[in-house]
N, C-alpha and C positions, 0 to 999 in steps of 0.2 A: 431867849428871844434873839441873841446876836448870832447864836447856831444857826437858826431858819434864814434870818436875813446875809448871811456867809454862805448859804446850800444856795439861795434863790441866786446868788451874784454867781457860785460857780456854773450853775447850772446854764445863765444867761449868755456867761461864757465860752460854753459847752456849743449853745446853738449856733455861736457869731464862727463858730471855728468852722470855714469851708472845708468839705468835702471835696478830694479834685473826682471829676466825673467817673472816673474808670475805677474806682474804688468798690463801689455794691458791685457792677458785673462782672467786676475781678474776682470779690467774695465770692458770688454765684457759681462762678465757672469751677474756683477751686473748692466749696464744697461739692459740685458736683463731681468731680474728679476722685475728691476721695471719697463720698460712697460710691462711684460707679469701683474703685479699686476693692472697696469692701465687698461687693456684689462678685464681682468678678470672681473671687473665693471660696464664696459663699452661694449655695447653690438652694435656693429660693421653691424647690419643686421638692423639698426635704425638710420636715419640720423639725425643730427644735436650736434655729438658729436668732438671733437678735435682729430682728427686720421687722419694723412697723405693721401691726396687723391694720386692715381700713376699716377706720371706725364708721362709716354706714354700713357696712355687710358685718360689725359687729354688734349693731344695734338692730338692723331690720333683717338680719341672714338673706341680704338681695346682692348682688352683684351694681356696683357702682359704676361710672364711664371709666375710671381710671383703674377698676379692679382686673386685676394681669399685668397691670406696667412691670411691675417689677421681675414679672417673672418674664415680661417682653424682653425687656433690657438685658437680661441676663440673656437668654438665647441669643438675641442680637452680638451681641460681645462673643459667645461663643460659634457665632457663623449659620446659627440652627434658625435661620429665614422661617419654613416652612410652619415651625412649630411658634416664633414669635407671631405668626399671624393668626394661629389659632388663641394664642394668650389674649390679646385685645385687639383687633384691626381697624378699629377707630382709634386708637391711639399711634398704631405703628402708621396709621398714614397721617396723623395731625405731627406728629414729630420731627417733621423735616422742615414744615413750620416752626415749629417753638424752637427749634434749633436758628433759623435763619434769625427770628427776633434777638436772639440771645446774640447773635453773631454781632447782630445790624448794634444794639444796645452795645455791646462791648467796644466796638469800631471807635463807631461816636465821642463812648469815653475815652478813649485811649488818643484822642482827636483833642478831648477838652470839651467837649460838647454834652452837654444833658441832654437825652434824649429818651421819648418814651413813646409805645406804639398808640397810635390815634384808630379808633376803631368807629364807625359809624354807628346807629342806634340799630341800624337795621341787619347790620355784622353781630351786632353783640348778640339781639333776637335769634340770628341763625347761627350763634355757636350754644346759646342756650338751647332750644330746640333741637338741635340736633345730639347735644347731650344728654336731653329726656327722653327723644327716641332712642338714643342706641341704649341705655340704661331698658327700660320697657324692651327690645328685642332682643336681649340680653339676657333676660330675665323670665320671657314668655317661652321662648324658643329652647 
């Protein structure tokens, strides 16, 4: 009993301890760093390497919005434009966006600031939608 009531006070602990802001999109940044350095190596258009298969096109054999990123990103890093646009071009043009978020979020923290993207209801409708169509043209086509 005096174990649980000792886990519960470290645990209380645990939450009271602030986080300074720039901390998650510092993680962010540097895990994205090192897999983009693992990628970079690793060439994604050649099977039998250790890179995430996407578990909807491993469950439904369909092409998901995000299926090609990785093989985008990897051409992008190597300067092969033409060929990252044929991997996903809804991805390669939403990415300058998720880039700039990550940017805006990093800023912030490193400011002291909390900060998180505020998206309207009618934004959110049209990043969904627009993810079920390009998934369905994707997939038809």
């Amino acid at each position: 009993m005096a174990d649980a009531a000792a886990g519960t006070v470290r645990r209380r602990r645990l939450r009271q301890v602030p986080r300074h802001p720039a901390a998650a999109p510092l993680a962010v940044l540097c895990a994205g760093a090192a897999g983009a350095g693992y990628l970079y190596v690793t060439d994604p258009h050649e099977s039998g390497h250790l890179l995430p298969q996407c578990p909807f096109r491993y469950v439904t054999g369909l092409l998901c919005p995000a299926c090609g990123g990785t093989r985008m990103v990897y051409d992008l890093m190597h300067g092969h434009f033409a060929q990252a646009w044929l991997d996903n071009r809804m991805l390669l043009l939403a990415s300058p966006f998720a880039l700039a978020l990550l940017g805006k979020w990093a800023v912030e923290g490193l400011r002291g600031r909390r900060w998180q993207p505020r998206l309207s209801s009618r934004t959110q409708v049209l990043v969904l939608l627009t993810a079920v169509v390009w998934t369905v043209v994707r997939n038809v086509v």
